[in-house]
C-alpha positions in Angstrom: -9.1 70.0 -34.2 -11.3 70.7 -37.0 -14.8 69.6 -36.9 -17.0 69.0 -39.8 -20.7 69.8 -39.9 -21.8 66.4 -40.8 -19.7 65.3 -37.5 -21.3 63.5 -34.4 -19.6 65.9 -31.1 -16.6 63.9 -29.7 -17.1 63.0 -26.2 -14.7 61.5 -23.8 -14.7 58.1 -22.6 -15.8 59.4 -19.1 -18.9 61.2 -20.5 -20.1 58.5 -22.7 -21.1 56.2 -20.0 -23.7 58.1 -18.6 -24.9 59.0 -22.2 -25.4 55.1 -23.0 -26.9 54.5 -19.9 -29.4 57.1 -20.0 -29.7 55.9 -23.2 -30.7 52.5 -21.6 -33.0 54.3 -19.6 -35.1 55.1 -22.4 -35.3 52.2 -24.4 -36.7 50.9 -21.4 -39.5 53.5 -20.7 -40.2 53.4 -24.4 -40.9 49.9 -23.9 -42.6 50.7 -20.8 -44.5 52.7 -22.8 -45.7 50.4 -25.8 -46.4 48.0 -23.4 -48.8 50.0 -21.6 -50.2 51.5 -24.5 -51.1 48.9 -26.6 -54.6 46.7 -25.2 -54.4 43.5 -24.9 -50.7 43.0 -25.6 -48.5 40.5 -22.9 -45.2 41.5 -21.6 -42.6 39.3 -23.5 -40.9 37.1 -19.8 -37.6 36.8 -19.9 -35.8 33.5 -20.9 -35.0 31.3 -18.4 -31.6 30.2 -17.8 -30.4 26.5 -18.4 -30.0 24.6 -15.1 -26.4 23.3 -14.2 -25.2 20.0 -13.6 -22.3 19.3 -11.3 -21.3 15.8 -9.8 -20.2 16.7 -7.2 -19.5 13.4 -5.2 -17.8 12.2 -8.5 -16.0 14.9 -8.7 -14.8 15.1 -5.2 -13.6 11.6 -5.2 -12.1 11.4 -8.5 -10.0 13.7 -7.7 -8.8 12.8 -4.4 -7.8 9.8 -5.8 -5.5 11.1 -8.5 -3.7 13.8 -6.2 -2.5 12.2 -2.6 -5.7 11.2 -0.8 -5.3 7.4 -2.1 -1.4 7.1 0.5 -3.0 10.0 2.9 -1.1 12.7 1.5 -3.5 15.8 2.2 -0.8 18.3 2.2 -0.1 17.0 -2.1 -4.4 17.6 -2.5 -4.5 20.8 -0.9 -1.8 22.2 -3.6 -3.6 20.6 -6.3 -6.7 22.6 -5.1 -4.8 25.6 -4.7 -3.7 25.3 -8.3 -7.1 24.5 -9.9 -9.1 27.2 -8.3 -6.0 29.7 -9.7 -7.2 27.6 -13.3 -11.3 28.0 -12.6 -10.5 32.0 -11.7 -8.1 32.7 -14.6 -10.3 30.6 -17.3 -13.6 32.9 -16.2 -11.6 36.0 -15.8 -13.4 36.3 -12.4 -9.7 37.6 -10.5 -9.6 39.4 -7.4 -7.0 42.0 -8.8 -7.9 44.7 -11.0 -4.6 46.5 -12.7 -4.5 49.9 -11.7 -1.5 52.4 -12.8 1.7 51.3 -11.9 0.1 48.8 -9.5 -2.9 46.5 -8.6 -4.9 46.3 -5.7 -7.6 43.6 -4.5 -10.9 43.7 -4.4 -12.8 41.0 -2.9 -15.4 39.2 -5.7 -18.2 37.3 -4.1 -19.8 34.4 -6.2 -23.6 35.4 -6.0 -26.6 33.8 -7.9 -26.0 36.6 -10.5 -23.0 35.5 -11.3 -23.4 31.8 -11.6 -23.5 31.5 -15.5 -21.3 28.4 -15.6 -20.8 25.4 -14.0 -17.0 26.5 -13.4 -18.2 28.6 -10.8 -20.0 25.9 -9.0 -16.7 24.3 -9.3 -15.0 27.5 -7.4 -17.0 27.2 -4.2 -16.5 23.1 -3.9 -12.8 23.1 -4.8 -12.6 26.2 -2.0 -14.2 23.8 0.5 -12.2 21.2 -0.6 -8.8 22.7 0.4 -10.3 24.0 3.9 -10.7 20.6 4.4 -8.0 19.0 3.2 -5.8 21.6 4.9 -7.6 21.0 8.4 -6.8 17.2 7.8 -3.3 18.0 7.1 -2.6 19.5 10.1 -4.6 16.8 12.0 -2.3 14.3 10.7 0.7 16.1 11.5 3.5 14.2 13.5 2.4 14.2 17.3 -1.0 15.1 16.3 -2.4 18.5 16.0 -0.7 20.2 18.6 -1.3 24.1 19.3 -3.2 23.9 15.9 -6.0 21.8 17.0 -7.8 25.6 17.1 -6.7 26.2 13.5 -8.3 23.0 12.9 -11.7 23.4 13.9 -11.4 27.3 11.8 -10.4 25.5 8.9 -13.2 22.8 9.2 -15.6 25.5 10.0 -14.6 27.1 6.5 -15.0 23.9 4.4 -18.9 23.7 6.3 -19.6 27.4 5.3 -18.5 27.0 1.5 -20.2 24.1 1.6 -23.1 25.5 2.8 -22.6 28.5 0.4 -22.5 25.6 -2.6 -26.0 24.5 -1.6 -27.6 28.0 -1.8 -26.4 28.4 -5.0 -27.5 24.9 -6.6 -30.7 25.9 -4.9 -30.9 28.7 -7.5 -28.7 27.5 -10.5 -28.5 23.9 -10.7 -30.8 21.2 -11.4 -32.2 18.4 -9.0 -29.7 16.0 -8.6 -26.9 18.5 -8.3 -29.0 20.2 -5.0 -29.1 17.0 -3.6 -25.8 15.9 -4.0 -24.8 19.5 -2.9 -27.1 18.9 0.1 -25.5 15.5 1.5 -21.5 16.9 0.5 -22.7 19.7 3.4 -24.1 17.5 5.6 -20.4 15.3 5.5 -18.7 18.1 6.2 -20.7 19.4 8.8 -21.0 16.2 10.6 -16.9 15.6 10.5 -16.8 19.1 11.8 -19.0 18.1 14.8 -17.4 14.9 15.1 -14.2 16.5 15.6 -15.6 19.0 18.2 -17.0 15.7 19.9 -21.0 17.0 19.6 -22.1 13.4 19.4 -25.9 14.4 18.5 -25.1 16.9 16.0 -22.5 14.7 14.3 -24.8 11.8 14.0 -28.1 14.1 12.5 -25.6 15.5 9.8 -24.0 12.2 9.4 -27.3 10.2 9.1 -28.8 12.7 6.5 -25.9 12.5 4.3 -25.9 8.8 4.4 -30.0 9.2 3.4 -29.5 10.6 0.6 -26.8 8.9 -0.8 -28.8 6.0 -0.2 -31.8 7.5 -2.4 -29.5 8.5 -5.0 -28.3 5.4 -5.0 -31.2 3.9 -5.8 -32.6 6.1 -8.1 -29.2 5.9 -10.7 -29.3 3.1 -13.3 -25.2 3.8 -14.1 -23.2 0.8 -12.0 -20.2 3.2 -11.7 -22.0 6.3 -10.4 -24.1 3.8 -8.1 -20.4 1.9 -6.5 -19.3 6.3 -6.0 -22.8 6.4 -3.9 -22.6 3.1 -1.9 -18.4 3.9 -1.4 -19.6 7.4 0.8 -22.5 5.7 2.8 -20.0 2.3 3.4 -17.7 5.3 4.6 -20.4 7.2 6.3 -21.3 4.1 8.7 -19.0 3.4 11.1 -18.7 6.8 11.9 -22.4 6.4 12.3 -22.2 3.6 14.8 -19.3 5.8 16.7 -22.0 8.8 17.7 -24.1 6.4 18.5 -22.1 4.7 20.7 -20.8 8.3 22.2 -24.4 9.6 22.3 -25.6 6.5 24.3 -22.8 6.3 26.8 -23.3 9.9 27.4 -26.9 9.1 28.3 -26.0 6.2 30.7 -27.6 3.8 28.4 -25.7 -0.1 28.1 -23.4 -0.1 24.8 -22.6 -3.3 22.9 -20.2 -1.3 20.0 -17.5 -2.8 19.7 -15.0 -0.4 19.1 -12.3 -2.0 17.7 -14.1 -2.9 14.8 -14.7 0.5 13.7 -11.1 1.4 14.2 -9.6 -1.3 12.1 -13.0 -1.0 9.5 -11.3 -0.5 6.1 -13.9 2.3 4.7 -13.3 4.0 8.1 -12.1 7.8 7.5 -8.3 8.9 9.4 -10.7 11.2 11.0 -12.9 8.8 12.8 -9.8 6.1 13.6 -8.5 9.0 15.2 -11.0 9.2 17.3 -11.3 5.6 18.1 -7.9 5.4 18.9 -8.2 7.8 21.3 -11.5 6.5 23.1 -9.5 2.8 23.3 -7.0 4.4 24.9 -8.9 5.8 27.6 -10.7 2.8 28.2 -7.3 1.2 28.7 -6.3 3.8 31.1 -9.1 3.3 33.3 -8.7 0.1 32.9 -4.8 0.0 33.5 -5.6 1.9 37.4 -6.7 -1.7 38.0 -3.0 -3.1 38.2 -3.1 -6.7 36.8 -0.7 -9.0 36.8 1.1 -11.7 34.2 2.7 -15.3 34.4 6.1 -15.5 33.7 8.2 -19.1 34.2 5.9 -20.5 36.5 5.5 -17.1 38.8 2.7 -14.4 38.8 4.0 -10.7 38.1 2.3 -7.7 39.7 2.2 -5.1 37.2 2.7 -1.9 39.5 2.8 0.7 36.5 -0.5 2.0 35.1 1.2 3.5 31.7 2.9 -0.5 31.5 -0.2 -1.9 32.0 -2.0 0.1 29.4 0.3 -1.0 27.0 0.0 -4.5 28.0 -3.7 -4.4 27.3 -3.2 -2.6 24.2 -1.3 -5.5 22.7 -3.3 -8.1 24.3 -6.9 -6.4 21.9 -4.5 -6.3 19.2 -3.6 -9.7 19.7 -7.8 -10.5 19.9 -8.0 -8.9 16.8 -5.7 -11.6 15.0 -8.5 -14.0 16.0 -11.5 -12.0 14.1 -12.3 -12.9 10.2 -11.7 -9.1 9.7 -8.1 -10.3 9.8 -7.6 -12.8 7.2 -5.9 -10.4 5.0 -2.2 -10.6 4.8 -2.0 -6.9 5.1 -4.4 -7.0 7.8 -2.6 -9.1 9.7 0.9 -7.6 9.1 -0.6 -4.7 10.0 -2.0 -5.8 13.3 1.6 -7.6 14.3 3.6 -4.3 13.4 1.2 -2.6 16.4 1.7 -5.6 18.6 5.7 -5.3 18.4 5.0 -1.2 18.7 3.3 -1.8 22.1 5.8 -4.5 23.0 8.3 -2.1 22.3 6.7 1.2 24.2 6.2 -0.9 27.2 9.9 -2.3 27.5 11.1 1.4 27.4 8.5 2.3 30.1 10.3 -0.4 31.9 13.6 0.5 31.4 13.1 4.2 31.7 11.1 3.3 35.5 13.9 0.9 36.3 16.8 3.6 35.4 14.7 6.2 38.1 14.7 3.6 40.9 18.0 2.7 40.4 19.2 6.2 40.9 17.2 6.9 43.5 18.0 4.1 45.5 15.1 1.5 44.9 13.5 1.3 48.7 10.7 -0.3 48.1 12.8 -2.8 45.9 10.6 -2.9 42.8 13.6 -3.1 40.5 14.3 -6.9 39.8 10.5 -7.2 39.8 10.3 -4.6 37.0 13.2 -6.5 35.6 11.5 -9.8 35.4 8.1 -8.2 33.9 10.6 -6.6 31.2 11.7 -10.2 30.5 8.2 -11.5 30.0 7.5 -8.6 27.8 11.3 -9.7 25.8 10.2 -13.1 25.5 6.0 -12.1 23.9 7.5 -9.5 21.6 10.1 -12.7 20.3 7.2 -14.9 19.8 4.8 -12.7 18.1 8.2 -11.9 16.0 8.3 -15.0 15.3 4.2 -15.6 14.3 4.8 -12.7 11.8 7.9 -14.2 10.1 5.7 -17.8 9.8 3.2 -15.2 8.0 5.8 -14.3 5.7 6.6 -17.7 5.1 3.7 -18.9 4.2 3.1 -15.7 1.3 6.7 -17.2 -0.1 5.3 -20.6 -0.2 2.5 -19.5 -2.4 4.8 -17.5 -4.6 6.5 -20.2 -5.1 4.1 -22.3 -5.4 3.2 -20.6 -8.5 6.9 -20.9 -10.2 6.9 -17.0 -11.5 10.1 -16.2 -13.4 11.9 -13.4 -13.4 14.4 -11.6 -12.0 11.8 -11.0 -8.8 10.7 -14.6 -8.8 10.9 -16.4 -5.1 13.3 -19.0 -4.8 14.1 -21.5 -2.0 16.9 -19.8 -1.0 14.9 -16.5 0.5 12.8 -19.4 2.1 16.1 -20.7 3.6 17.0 -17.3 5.2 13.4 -16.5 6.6 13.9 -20.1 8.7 17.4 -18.8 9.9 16.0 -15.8 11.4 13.3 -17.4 12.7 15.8 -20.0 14.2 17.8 -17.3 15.7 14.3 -16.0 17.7 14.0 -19.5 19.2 17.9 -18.8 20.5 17.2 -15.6 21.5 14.1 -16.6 23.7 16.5 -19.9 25.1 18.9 -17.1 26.3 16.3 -14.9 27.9 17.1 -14.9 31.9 15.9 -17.7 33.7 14.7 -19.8 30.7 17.6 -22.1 30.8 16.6 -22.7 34.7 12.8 -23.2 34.0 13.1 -27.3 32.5 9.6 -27.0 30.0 10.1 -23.5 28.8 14.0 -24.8 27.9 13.0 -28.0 26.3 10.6 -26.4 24.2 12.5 -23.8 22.4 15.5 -26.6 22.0 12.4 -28.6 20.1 11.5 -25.8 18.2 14.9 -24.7 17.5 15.4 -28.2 15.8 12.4 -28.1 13.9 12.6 -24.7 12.3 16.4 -26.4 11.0 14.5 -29.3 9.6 12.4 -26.4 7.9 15.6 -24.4 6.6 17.2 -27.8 5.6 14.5 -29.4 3.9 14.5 -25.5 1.5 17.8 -25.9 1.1 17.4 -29.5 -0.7 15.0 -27.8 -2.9 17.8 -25.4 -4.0 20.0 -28.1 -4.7 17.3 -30.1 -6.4 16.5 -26.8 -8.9 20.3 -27.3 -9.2 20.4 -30.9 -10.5 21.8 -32.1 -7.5 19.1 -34.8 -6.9 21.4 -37.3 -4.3 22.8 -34.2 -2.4 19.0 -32.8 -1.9 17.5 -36.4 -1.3 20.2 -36.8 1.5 19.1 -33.4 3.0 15.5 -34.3 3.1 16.4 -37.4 5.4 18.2 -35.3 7.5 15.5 -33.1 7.9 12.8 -35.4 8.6 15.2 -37.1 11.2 15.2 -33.6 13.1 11.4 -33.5 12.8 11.1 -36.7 14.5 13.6 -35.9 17.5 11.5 -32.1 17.9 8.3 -33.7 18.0 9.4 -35.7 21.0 11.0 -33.3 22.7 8.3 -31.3 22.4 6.1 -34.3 23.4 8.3 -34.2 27.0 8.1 -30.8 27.2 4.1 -30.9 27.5 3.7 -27.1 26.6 3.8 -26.5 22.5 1.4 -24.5 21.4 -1.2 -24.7 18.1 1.1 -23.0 15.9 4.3 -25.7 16.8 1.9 -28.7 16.3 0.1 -27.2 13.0 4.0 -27.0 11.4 5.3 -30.5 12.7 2.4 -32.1 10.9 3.4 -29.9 8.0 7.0 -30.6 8.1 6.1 -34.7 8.1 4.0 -34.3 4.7 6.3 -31.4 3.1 9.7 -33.8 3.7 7.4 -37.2 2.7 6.8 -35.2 -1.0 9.7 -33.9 -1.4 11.9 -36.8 -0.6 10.0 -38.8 -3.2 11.2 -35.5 -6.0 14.2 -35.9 -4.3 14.3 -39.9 -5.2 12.4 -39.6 -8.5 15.4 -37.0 -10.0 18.0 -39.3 -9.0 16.7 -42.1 -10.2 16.0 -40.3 -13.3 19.7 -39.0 -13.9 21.0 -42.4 -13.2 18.7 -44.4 -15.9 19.9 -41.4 -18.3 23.2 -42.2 -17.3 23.0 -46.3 -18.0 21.0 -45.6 -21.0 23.2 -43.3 -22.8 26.5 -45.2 -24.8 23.7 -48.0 -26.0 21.6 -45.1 -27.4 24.7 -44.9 -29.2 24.2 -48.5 -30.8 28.0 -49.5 -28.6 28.5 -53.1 -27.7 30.0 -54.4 -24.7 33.6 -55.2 -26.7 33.8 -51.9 -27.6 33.1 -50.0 -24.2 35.7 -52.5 -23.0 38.2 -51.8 -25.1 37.3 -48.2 -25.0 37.8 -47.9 -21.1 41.2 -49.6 -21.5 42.4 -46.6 -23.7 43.3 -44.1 -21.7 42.2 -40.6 -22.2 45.0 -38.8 -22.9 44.8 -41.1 -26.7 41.0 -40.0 -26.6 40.4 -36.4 -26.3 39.1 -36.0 -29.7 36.2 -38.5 -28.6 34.6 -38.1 -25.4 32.1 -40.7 -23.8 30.3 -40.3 -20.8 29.7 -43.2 -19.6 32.6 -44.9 -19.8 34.1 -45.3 -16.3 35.6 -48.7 -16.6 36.1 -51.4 -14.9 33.5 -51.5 -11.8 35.3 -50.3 -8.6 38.6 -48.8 -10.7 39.6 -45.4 -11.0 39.0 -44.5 -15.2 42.2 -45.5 -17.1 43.3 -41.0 -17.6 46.9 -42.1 -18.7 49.5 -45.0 -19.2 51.9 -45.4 -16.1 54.6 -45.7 -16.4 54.9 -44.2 -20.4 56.2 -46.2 -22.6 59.7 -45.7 -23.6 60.7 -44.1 -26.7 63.8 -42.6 -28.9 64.6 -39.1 -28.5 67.2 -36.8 -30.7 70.1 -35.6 -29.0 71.3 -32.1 -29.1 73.7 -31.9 -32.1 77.7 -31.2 -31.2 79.2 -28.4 -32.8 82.9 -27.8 -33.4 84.6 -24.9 -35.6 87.2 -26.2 -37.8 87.2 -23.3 -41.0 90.2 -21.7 -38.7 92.5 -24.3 -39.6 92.1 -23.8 -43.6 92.1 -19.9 -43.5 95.0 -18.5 -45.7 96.3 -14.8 -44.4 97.4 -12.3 -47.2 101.1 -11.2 -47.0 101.5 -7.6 -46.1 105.4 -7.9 -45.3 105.8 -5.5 -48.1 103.5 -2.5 -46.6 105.2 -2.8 -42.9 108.6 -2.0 -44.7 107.7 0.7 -46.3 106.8 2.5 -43.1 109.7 2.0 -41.8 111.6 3.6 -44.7 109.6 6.8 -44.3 110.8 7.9 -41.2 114.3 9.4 -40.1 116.0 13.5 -41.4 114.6 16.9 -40.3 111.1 17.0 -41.9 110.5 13.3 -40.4 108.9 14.7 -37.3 106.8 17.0 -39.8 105.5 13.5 -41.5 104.0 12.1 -38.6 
């Protein structure tokens, strides 16, 4: 390489980083220097940098909503937080790989104050305690329950509380007020679900209590409605879970407790965390309770219920069924949602039953508690078919308003579904009349025959609505007679029976004024199609003559004209054809005879035949053949 004189020295690249950072060096003692040398002359500070803003409650929820939290789906949110922390790394270039040659190897990259020059890396440290989370809850919610994970749990939930906690530190430094708050309270909700899971009642209910403090106050201090609903969401959340320390914190003291429990289970801004929880304190409340064997009435007879795990869920159904009673459950999907765990505990207890049964019977049943198990799984046959049947009447009634409303549409409810929810609830009623020992026990008999007749006056009187939508008004009108005739013989069945309950009584009364309205639609249509009828061949300006002598033609000399209301004579059959027909001529088939053979004249051919004759004969005559 030739150099020229006027050339800087080349360097290599591994030399010229200590050269520019000695030269760094002294620039900076230069500047050292001027400073100290010149009197009177101020340091210049360094700027300060801007304070971040990150929301993070807004944040946190909007994005829960959008990615699997709104159906529970925790597994769906903790891939979406996977794949937007790889986003947040990639779009600051802050990777934990360096590329080496051939290969590259990881080196671990802490977030510290220093490198906090965005608000994406803010974003890096909640979306890491996010997943922790959202993973821990994941494998909370599994099927069965945690399981042998329950310790990879509380690791996981222990992560999301130190990012958390490592987000606060670093709004402390980097972020403005509002931020350190909101950073402040998201670590204090973590931390208190953490504590709640570990069941450490006190510490749960100081984090818990301070998160729901400062939502409050920033609440209060925000004049945007939307951002003031995300606050008051998280602290309507925060509460019951409140109330549920408390409640642990003053049992564990001995002091009296008047939480009812139940309504922070079924509470609808209650976390899967804390209904967790509640489910499984309610469950050991019935347990204890269940050692206490109870007993039920069943045809007249007290059963002893000799099973604890029967028992408990005999009481289960029986709070569930309290529930139905609360103004918590006025919602339709409340309420379906309470009778779907009734008919699960129903359920659970008639295979306790049957499994217990099935053990005595192969061991020989000694003590004979077999047919008494046997009659307690009969009781529990015939409360599951009832509350079946209170659920199917809550169906019925959403139909009624649906069609109520007239939608149209190929969705649109029409009489006829209303027609097949009364069969199947008509079918319960048979099925509890064929339950052993109903048929022997007089009331209990009489009043599912009463209640099987009047939930067929229901499914008859829909099924004159369908043919009145049909235009069939006196089919429909004669349904709705038949159907308030079976109304009147239930209620007095019933009435003999002694033992109907609200809900039969409430739908009598509603069957008498349903059937009353509709038989007067029922009467109204007909009445209308047969004035229409009347009214129609003198809108047509016809006399009397003319219909007369219009019903005396038959129809078969009329089909280019059609009338409908000509029918005749009163009480005749319409005139279709004339019988007998009236007689007339008809063309016979022409005879045919061939007589040209009698004038044909043959030509003579005499001549040619003797010729031929005169050719043969002599030696070459064979030849000529």
């Amino acid at each position: 390489v030739v150099l020229h004189e006027s050339s800087p020295p080349v360097t290599q690249a591994s030399d010229r980083t200590p050269v520019i950072a000695m030269q760094v060096v002294e620039d900076g003692l230069a500047a050292m220097a001027v400073g100290e040398g010149e009197e009177g002359a101020e340091a210049v500070p360094a700027a300060p940098l801007e304070k971040l803003t990150l929301p993070v409650l807004k944040v946190v929820m909007d994005a829960q909503a959008l990615h699997g939290l709104r159906y529970g789906d925790y597994q769906r949110y903790r891939q979406y937080c996977t794949r937007r922390m790889r986003r947040l790394r990639q779009s600051t270039k802050f990777l934990h790989w360096e590329q080496g040659k051939g290969k590259s190897k990881f080196v671990k990259r802490d977030i510290e104050e220093d490198t906090v020059v965005d608000v994406r890396f803010l974003a890096m440290i909640l979306n890491k305690a996010e997943r922790a989370w959202a993973y821990a809850m994941q494998l909370r919610e599994a099927p069965g329950g945690p399981g042998r994970e329950v310790h990879h749990v509380m690791r996981l939930l222990a992560k999301a509380v130190k990012h958390s906690a490592s987000l606060v530190n670093l709004c402390q430094a980097r972020a403005d007020d509002r931020t350190c708050l909101e950073a402040e309270a998201y670590a204090a909700w973590l931390a208190g679900n953490m504590h709640l899971e570990r069941e450490e009642w006190e510490e749960a209910l100081t984090r818990l209590t301070r998160a729901s403090t400062v939502y409050n106050e920033l609440a209060q201090s925000t004049e945007d409605a939307a951002v003031k609903a995300v606050y008051k969401q998280r602290v309507e959340e925060i509460e019951p879970s409140v109330r549920y320390c408390r409640y642990n914190v003053a049992r564990a003291r001995g002091e009296a407790v008047d939480e009812d429990l139940t309504t922070l289970g079924a509470a609808g801004a209650a976390g899967d965390l804390l209904k967790a929880k509640v489910e499984k304190s309610l469950a050991e409340a019935r347990m204890e309770q269940a050692k206490a064997h109870g007993s039920v009435s069943w045809l007249g007879e007290d059963i002893q219920i000799t099973s604890a795990e029967v028992n408990q869920h005999l009481l289960s159904a029986e709070a569930l069924s309290a529930e139905l009673e609360k103004p918590e459950a006025e919602a339709f999907d409340a309420r379906m949602e309470l009778y779907d765990k009734i008919l699960m505990a129903l359920e659970d207890a008639k295979q306790k039953i049957r499994d217990e049964v099935s053990g005595l019977l192969k061991s020989g049943d000694d003590d004979g508690r077999a047919p008494g198990l046997q009659t307690l799984r009969t009781y529990v046959q015939g409360a599951a078919l009832l509350r079946a049947r209170d659920r199917d009447l809550l169906l019925v009634r959403q139909l009624e308003e649906k069609l109520a409303r007239r939608e149209t549409g190929r969705k649109a409810t029409r009489p006829e579904d209303l027609v097949g929810m009364f069969e199947n609830i008509v079918q319960n009623a048979e099925e509890l009349a064929a339950l052993p020992g109903v048929a022997e026990y007089a009331p209990l008999a009489k009043l599912q025959a009463a209640r099987g007749l009047l939930f067929k006056a229901w499914r008859i009187l829909y099924l004159s609505a369908s043919y009145l939508d049909q235009g069939q008004a006196p089919e429909a009108l004669a349904l709705v007679e038949r159907a308030q005739q079976l109304g009147k013989v239930a209620r007095t069945r019933m009435g003999e029976a002694g033992t109907q309950d609200a809900t039969d009584a409430l739908w009598l009364d509603k069957l008498q004024s349903v059937a009353r309205v509709r038989r007067v639609e029922a009467l109204a249509a007909a009445l209308k199609t047969q004035a229409e009828t009347a009214e129609a061949p003198s809108a047509k300006g016809a006399s009397s003559d003319s219909l007369r002598q219009l019903a005396n033609t038959p129809l078969t000399a009329r089909l280019q004209s059609y009338e409908a209301a000509v029918f005749g004579e009163p009480g005749k059959v319409p005139k279709l054809v004339d019988f007998p027909p009236p007689i007339e001529a008809v063309a016979c088939k022409p005879t045919l005879f061939d007589l040209a053979l009698n004038k044909v004249d043959y030509p003579d051919i005499s001549a040619r035949s003797e010729a031929k004759k005169a050719g043969k004969g002599g030696l070459l005559g064979w030849f000529r053949k």
